[in-house]
PyMOL Python script that loads the backbone (N, CA, C, O; Angstrom):
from pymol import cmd

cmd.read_pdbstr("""\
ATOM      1  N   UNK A   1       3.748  25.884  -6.464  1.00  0.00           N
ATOM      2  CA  UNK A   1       3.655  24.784  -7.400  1.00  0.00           C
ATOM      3  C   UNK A   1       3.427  23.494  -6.603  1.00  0.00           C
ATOM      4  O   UNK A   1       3.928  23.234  -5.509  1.00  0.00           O
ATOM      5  N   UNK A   2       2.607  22.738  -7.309  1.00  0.00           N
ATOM      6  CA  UNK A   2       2.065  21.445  -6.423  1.00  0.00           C
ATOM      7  C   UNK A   2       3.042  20.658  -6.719  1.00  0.00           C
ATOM      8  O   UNK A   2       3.630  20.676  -7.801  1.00  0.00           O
ATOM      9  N   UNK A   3       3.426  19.495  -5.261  1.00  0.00           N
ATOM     10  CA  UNK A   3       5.017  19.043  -6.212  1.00  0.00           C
ATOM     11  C   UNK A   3       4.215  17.413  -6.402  1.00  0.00           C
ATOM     12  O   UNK A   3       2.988  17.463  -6.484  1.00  0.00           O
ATOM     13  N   UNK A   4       4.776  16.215  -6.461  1.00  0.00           N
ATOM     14  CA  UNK A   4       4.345  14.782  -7.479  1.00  0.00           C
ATOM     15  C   UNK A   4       3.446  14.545  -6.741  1.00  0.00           C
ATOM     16  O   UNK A   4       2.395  14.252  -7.310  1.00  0.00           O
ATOM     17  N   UNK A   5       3.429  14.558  -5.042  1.00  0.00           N
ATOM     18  CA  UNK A   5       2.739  13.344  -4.422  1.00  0.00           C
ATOM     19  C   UNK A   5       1.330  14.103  -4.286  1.00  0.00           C
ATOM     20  O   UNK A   5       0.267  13.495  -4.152  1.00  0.00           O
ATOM     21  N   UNK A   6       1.447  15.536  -4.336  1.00  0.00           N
ATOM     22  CA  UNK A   6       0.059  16.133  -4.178  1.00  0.00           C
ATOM     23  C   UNK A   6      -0.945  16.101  -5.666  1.00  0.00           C
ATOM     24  O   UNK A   6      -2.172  16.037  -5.743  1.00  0.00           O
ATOM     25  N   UNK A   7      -0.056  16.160  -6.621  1.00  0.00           N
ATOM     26  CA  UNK A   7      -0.326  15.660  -7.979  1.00  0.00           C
ATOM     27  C   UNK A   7      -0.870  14.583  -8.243  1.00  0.00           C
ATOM     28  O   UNK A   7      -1.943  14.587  -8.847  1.00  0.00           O
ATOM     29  N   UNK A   8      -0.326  13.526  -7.897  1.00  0.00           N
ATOM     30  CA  UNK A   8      -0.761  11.984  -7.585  1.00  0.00           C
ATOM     31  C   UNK A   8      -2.111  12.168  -7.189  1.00  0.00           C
ATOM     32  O   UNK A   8      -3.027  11.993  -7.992  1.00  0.00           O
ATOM     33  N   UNK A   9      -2.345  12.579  -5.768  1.00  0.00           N
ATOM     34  CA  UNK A   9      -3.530  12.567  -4.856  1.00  0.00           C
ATOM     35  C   UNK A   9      -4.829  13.135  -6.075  1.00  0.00           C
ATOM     36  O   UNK A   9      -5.678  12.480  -6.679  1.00  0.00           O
ATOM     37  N   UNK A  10      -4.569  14.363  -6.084  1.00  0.00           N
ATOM     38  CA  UNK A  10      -5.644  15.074  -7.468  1.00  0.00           C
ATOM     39  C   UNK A  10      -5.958  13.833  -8.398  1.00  0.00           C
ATOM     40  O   UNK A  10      -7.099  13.372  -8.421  1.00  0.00           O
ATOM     41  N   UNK A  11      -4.971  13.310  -9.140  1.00  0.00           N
ATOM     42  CA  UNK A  11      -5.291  12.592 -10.008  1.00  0.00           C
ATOM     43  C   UNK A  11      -5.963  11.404  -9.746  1.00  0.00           C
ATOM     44  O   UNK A  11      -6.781  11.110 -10.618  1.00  0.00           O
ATOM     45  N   UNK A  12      -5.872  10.637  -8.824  1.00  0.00           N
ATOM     46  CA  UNK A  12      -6.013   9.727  -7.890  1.00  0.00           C
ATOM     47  C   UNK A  12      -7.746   9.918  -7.525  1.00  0.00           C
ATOM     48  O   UNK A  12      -8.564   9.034  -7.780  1.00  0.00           O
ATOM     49  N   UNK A  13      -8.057  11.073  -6.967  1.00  0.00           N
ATOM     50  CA  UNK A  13      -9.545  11.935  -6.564  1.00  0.00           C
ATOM     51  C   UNK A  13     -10.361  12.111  -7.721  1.00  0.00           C
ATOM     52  O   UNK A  13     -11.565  11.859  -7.743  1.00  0.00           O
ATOM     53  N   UNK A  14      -9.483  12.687  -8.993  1.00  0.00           N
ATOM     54  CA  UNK A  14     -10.425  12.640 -10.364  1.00  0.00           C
ATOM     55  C   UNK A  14     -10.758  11.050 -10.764  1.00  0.00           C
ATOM     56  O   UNK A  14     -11.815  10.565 -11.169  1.00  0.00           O
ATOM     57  N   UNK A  15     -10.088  10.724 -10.628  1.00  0.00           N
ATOM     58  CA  UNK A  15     -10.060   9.074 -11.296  1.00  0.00           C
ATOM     59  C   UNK A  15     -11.537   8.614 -10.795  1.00  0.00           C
ATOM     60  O   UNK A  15     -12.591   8.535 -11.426  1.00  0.00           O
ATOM     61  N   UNK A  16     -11.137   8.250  -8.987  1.00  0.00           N
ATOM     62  CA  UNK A  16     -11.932   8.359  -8.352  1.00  0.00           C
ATOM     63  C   UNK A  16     -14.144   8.763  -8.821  1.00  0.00           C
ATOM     64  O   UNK A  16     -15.134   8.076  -9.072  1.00  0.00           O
ATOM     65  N   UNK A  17     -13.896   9.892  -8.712  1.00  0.00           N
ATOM     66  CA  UNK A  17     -15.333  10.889  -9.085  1.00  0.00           C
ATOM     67  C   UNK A  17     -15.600  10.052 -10.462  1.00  0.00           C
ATOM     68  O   UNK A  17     -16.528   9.305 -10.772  1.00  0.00           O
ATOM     69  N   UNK A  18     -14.317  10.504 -11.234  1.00  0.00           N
ATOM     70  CA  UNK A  18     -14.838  10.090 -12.981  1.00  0.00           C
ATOM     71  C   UNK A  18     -15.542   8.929 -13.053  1.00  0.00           C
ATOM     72  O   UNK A  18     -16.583   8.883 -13.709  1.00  0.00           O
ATOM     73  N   UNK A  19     -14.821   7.326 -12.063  1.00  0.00           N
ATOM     74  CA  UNK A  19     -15.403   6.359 -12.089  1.00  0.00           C
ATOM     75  C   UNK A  19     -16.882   6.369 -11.668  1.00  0.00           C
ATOM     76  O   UNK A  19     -17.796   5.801 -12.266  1.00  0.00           O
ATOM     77  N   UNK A  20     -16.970   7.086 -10.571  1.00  0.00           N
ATOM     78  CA  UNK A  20     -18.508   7.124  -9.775  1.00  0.00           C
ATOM     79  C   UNK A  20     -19.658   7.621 -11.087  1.00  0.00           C
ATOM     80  O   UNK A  20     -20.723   7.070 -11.365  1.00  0.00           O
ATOM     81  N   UNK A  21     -19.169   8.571 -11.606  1.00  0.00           N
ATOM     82  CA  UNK A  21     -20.092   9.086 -13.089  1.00  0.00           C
ATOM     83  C   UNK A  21     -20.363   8.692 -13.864  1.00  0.00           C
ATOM     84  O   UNK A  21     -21.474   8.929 -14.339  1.00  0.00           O
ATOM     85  N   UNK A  22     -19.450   7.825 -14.457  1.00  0.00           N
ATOM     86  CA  UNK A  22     -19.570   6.952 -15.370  1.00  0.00           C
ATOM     87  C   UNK A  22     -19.930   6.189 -14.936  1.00  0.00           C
ATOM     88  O   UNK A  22     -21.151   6.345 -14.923  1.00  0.00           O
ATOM     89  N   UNK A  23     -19.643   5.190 -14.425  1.00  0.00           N
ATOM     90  CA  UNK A  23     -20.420   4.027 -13.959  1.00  0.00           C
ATOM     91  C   UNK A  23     -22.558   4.371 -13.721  1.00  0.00           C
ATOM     92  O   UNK A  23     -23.431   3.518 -13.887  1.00  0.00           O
ATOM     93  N   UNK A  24     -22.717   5.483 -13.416  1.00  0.00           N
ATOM     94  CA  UNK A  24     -23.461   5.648 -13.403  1.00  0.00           C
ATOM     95  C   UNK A  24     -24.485   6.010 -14.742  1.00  0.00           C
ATOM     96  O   UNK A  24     -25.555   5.643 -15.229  1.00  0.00           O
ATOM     97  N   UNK A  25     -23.464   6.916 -14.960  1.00  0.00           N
ATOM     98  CA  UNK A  25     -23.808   7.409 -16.517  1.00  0.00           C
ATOM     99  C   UNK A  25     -24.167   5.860 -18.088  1.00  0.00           C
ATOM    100  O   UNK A  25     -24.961   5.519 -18.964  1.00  0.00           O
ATOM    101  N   UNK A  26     -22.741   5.469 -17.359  1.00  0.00           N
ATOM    102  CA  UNK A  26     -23.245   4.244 -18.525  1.00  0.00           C
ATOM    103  C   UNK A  26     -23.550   3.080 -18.590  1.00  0.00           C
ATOM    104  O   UNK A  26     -23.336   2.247 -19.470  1.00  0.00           O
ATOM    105  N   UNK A  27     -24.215   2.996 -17.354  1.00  0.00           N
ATOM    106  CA  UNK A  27     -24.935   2.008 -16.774  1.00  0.00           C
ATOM    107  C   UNK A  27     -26.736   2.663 -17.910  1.00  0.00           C
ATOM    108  O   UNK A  27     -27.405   2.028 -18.725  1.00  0.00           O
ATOM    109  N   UNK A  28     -26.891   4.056 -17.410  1.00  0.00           N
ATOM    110  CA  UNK A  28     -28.388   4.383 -17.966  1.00  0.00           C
ATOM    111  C   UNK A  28     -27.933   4.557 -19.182  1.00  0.00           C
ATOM    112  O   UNK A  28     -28.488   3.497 -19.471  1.00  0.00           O
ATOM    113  N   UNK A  29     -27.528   4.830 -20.020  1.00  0.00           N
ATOM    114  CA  UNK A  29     -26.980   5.141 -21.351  1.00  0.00           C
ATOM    115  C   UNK A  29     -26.872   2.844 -22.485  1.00  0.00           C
ATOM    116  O   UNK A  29     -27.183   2.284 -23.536  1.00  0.00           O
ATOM    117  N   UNK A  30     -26.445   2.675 -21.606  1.00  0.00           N
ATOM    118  CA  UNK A  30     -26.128   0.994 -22.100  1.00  0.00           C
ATOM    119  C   UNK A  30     -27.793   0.235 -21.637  1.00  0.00           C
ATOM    120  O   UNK A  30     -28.084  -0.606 -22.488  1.00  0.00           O
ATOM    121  N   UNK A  31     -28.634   0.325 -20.778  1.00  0.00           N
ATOM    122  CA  UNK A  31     -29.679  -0.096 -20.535  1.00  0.00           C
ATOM    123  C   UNK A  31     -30.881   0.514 -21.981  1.00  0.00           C
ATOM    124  O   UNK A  31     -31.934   0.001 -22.359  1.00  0.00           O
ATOM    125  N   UNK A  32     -30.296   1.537 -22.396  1.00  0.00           N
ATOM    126  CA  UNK A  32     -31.272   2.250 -23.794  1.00  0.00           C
ATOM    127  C   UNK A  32     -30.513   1.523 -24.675  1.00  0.00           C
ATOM    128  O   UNK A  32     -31.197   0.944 -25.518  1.00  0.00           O
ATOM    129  N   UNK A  33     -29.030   1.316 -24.786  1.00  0.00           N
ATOM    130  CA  UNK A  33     -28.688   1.220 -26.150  1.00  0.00           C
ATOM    131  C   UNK A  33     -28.486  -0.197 -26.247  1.00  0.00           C
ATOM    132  O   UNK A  33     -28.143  -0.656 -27.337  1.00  0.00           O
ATOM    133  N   UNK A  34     -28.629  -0.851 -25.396  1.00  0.00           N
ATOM    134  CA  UNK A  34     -28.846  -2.772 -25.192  1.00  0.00           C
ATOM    135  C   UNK A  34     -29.807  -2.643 -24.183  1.00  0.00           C
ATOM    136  O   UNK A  34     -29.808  -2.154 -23.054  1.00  0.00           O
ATOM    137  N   UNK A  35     -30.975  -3.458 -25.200  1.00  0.00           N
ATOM    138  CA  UNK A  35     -32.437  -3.802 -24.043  1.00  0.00           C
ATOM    139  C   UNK A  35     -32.309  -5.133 -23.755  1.00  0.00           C
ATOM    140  O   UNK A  35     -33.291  -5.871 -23.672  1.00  0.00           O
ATOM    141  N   UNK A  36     -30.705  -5.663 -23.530  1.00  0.00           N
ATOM    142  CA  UNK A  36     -31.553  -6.912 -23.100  1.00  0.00           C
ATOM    143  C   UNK A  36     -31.062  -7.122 -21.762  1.00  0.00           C
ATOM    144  O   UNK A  36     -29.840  -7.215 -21.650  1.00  0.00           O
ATOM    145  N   UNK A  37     -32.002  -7.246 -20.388  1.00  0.00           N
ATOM    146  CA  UNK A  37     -31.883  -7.150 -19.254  1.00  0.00           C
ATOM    147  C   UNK A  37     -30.617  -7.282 -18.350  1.00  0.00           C
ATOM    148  O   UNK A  37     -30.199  -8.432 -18.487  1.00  0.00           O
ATOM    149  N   UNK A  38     -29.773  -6.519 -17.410  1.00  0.00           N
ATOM    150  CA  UNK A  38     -28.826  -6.361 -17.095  1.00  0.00           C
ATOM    151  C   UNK A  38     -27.737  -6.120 -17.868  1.00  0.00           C
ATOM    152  O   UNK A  38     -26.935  -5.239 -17.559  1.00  0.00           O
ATOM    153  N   UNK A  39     -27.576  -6.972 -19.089  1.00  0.00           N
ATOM    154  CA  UNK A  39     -26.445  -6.904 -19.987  1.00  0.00           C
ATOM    155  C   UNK A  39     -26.130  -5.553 -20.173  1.00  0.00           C
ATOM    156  O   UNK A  39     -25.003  -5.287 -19.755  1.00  0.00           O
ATOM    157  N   UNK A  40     -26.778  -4.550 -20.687  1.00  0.00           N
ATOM    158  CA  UNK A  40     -26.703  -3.185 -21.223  1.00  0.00           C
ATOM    159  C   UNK A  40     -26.311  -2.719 -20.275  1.00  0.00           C
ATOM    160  O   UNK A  40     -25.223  -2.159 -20.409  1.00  0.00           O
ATOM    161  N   UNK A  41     -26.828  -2.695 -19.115  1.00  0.00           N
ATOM    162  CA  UNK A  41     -26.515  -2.381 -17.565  1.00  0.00           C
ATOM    163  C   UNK A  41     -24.789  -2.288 -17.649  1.00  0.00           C
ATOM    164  O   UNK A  41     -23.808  -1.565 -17.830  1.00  0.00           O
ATOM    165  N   UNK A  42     -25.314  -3.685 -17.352  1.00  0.00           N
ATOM    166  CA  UNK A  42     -23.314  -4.453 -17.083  1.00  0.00           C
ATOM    167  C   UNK A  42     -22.262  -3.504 -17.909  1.00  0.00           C
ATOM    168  O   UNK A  42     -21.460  -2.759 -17.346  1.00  0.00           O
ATOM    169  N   UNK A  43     -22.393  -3.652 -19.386  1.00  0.00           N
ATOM    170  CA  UNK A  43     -21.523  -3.103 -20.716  1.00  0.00           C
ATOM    171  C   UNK A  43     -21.725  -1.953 -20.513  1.00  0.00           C
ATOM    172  O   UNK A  43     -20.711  -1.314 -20.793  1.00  0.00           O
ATOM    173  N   UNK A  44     -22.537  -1.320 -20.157  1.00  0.00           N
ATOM    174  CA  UNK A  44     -22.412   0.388 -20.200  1.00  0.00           C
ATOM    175  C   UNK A  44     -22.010   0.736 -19.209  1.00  0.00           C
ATOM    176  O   UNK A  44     -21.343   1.767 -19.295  1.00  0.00           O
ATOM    177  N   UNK A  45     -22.181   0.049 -17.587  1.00  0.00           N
ATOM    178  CA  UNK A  45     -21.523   0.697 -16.510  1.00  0.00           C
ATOM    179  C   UNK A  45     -20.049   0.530 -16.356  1.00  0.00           C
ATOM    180  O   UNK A  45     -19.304   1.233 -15.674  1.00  0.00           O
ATOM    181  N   UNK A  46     -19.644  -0.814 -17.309  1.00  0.00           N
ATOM    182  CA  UNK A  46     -18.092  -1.142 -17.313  1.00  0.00           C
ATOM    183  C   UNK A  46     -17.827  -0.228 -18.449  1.00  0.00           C
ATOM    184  O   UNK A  46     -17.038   0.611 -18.012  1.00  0.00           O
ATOM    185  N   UNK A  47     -18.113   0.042 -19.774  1.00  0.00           N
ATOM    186  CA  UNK A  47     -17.388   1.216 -20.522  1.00  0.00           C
ATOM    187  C   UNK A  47     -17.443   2.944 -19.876  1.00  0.00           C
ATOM    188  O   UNK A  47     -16.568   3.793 -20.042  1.00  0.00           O
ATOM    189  N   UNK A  48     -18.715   3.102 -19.137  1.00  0.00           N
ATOM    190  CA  UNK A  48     -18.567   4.518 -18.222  1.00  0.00           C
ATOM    191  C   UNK A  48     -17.551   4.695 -17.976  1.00  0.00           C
ATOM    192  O   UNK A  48     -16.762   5.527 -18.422  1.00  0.00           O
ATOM    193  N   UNK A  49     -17.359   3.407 -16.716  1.00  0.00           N
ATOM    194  CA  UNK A  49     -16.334   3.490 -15.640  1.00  0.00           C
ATOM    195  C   UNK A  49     -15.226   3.649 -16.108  1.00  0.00           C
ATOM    196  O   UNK A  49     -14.633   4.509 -15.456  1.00  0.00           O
ATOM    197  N   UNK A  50     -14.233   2.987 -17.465  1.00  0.00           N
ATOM    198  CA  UNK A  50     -13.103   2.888 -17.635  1.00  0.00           C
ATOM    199  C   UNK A  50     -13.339   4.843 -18.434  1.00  0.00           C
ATOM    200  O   UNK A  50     -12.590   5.787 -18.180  1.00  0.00           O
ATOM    201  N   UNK A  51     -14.406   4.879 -19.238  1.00  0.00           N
ATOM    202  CA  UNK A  51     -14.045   6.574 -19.822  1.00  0.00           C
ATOM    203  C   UNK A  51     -14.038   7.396 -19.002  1.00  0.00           C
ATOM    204  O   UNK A  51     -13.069   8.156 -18.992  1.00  0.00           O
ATOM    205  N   UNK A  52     -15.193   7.587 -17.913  1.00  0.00           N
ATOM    206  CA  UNK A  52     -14.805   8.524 -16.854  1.00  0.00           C
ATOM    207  C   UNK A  52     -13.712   8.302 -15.666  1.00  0.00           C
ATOM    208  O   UNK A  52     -13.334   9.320 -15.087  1.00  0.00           O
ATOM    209  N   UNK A  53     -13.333   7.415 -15.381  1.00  0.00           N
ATOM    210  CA  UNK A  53     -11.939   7.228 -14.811  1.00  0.00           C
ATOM    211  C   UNK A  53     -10.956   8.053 -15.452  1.00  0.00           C
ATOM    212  O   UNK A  53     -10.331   8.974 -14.927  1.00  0.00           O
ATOM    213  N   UNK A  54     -10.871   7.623 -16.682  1.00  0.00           N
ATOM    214  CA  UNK A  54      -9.793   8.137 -17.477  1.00  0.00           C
ATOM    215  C   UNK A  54      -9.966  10.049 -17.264  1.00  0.00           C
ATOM    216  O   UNK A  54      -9.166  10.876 -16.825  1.00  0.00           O
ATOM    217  N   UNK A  55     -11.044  10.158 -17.674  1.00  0.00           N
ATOM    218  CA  UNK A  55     -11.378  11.867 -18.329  1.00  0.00           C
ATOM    219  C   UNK A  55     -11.464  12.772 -16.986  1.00  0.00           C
ATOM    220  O   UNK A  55     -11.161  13.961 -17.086  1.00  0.00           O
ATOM    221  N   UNK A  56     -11.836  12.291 -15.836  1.00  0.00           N
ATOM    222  CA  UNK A  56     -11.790  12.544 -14.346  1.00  0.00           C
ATOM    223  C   UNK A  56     -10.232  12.709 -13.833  1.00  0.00           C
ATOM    224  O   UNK A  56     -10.138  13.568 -12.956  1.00  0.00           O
ATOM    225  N   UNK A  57      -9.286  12.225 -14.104  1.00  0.00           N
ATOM    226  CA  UNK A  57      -8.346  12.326 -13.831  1.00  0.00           C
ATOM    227  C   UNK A  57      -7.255  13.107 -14.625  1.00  0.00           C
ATOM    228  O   UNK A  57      -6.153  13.464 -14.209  1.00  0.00           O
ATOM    229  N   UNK A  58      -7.910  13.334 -16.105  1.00  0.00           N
ATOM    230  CA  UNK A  58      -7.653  14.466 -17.270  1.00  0.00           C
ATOM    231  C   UNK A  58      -8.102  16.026 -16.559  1.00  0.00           C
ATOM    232  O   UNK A  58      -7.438  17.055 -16.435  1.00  0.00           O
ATOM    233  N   UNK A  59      -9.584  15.684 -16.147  1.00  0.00           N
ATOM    234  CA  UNK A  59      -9.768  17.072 -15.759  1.00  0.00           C
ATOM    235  C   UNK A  59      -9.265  17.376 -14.184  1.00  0.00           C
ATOM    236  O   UNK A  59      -9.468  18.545 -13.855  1.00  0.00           O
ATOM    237  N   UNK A  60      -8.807  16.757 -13.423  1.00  0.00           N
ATOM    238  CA  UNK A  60      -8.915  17.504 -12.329  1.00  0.00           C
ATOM    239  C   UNK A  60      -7.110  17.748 -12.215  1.00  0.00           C
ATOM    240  O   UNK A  60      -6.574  18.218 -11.211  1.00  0.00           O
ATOM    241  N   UNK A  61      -6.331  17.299 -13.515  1.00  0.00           N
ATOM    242  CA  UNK A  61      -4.981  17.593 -13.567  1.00  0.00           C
ATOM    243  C   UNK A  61      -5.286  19.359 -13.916  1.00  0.00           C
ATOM    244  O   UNK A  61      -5.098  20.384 -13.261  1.00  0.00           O
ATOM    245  N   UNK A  62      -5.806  19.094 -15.193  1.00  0.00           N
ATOM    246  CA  UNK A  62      -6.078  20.212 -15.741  1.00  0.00           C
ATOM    247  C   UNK A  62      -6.724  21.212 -14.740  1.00  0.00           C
ATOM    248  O   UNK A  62      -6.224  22.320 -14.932  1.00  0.00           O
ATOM    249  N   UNK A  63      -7.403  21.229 -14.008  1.00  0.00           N
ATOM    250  CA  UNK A  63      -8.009  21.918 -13.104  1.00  0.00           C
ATOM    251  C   UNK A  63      -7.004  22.722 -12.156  1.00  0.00           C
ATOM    252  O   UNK A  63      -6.941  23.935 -11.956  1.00  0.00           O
ATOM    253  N   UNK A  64      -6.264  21.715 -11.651  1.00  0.00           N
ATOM    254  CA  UNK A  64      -5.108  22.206 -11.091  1.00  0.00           C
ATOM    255  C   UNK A  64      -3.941  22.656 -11.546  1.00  0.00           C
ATOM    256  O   UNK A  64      -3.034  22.968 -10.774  1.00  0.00           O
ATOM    257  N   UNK A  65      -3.851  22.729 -12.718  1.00  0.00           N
ATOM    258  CA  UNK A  65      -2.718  23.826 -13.360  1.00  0.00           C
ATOM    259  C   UNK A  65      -3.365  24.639 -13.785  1.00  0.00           C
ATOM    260  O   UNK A  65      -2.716  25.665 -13.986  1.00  0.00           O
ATOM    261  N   UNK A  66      -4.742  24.732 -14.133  1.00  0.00           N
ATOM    262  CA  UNK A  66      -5.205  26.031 -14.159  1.00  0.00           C
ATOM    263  C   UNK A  66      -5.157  26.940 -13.060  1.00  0.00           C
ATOM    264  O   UNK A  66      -4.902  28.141 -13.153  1.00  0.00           O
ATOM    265  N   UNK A  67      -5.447  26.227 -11.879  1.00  0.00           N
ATOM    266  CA  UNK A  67      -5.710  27.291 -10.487  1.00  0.00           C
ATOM    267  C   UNK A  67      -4.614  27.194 -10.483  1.00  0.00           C
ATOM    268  O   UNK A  67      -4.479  28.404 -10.661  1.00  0.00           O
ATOM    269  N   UNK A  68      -3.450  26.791 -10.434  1.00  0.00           N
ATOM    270  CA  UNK A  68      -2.044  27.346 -10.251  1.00  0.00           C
ATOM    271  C   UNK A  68      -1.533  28.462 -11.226  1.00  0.00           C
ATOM    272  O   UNK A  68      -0.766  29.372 -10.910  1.00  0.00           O
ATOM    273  N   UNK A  69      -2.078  28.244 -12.453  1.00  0.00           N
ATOM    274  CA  UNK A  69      -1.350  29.497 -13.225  1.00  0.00           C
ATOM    275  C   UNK A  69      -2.454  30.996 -12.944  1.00  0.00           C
ATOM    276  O   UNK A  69      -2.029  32.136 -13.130  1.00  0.00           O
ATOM    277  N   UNK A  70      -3.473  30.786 -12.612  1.00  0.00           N
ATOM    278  CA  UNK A  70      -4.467  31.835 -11.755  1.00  0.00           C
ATOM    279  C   UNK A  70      -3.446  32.807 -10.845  1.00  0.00           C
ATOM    280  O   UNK A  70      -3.079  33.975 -10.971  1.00  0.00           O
ATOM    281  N   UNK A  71      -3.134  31.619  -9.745  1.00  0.00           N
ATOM    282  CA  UNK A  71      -2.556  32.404  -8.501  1.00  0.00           C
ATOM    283  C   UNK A  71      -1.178  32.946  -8.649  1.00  0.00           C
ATOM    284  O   UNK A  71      -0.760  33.884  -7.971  1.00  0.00           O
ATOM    285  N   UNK A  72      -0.315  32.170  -9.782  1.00  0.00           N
ATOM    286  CA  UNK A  72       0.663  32.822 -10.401  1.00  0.00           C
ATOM    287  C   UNK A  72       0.224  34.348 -10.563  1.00  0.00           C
ATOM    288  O   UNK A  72       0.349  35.367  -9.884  1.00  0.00           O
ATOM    289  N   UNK A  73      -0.373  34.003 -11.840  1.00  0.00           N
ATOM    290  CA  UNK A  73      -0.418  35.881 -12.754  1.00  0.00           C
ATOM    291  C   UNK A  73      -0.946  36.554 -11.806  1.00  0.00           C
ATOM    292  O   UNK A  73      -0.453  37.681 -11.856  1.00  0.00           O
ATOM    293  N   UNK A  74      -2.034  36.440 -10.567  1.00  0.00           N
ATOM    294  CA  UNK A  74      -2.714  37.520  -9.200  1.00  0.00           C
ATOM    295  C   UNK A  74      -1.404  37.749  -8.899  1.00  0.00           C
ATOM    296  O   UNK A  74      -1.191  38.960  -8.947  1.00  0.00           O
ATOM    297  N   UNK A  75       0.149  36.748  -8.439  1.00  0.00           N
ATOM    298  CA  UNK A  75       1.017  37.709  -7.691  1.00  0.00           C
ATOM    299  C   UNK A  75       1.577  38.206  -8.768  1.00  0.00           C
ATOM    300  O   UNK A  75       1.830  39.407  -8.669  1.00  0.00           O
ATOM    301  N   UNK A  76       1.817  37.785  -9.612  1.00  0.00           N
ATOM    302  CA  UNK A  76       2.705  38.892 -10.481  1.00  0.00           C
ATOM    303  C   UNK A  76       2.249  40.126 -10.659  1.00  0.00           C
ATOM    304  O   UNK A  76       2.838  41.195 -10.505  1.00  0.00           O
ATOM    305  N   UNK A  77       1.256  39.927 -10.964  1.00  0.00           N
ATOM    306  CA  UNK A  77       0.261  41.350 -11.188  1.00  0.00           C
ATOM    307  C   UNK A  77       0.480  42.129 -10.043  1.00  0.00           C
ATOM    308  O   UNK A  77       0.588  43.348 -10.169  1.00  0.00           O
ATOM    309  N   UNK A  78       0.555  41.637  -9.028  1.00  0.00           N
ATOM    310  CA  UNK A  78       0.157  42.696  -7.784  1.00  0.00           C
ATOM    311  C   UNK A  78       1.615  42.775  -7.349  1.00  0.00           C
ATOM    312  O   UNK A  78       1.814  43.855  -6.791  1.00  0.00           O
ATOM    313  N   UNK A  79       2.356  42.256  -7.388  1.00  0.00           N
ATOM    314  CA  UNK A  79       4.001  42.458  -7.391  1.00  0.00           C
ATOM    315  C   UNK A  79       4.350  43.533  -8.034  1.00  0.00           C
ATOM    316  O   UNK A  79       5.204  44.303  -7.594  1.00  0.00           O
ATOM    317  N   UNK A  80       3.641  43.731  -9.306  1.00  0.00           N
ATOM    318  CA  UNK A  80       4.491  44.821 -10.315  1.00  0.00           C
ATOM    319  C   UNK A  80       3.912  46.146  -9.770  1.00  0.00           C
ATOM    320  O   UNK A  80       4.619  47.132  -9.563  1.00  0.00           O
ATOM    321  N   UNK A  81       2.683  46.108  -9.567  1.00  0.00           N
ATOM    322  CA  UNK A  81       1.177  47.064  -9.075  1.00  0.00           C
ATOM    323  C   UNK A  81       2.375  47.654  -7.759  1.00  0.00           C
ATOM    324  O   UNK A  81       2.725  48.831  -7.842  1.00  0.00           O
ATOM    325  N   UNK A  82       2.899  46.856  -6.694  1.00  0.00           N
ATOM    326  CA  UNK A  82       3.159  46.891  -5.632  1.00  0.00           C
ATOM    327  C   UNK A  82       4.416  48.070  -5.983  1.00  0.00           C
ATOM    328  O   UNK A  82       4.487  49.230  -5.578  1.00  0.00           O
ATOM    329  N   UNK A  83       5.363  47.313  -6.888  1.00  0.00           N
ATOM    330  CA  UNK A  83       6.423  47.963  -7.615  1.00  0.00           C
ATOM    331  C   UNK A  83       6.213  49.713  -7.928  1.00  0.00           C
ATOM    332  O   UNK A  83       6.572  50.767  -7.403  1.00  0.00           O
ATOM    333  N   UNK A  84       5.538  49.348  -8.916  1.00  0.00           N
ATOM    334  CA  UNK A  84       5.158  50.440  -9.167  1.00  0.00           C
ATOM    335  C   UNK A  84       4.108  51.837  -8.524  1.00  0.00           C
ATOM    336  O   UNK A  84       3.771  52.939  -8.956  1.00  0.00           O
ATOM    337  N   UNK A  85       3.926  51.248  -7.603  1.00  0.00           N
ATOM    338  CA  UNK A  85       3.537  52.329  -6.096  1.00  0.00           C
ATOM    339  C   UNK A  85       4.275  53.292  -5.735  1.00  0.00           C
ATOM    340  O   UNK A  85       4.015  54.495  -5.744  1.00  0.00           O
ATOM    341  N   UNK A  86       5.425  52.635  -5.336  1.00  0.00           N
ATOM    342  CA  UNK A  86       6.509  52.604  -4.354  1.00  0.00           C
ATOM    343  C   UNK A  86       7.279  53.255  -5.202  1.00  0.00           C
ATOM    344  O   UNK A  86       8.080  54.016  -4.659  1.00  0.00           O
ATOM    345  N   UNK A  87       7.304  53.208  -6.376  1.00  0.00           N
ATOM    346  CA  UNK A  87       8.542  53.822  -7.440  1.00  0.00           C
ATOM    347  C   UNK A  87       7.953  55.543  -7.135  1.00  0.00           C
ATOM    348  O   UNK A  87       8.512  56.493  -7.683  1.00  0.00           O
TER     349      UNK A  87
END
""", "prot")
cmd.dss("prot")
cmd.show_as("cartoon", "prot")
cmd.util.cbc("prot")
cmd.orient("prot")
């Protein structure tokens, strides 16, 4: 089990990425949906940034309790497998 500060870091790394995407993402997304020069730019790369910040740091929590409950059920599984060999 991952304990807070490695938790932190993940979340910290999604945040991270999410911002880089978004910012990117709604930078081209705000330049279509406001044509008027830079502005759309500006407003879409600042609303990216704050949604993929956010959703980047949603998924890479999630990411990591998924691969933790993965490597859980592999030992259990092979614990019981192991068990039941030997019996």
């Amino acid at each position: 089990m991952a304990d807070v500060k490695e938790l932190n870091e993940v979340e910290v790394a999604g945040g991270v990425s999410g911002l880089a995407v978004g910012l990117i993402g709604g930078a081209k997304i705000g330049s279509v949906a406001i044509p008027f020069p830079l502005v759309g730019t500006f407003l879409g790369a600042v609303a990216g940034g704050v949604l993929g910040s956010g959703v980047g740091r949603l998924l890479a929590l999630g990411l990591v309790k998924a691969g933790q409950a993965v490597i859980q059920g592999t030992k259990a599984t092979t614990s019981t497998l192991a068990k039941a060999a030997s019996s």
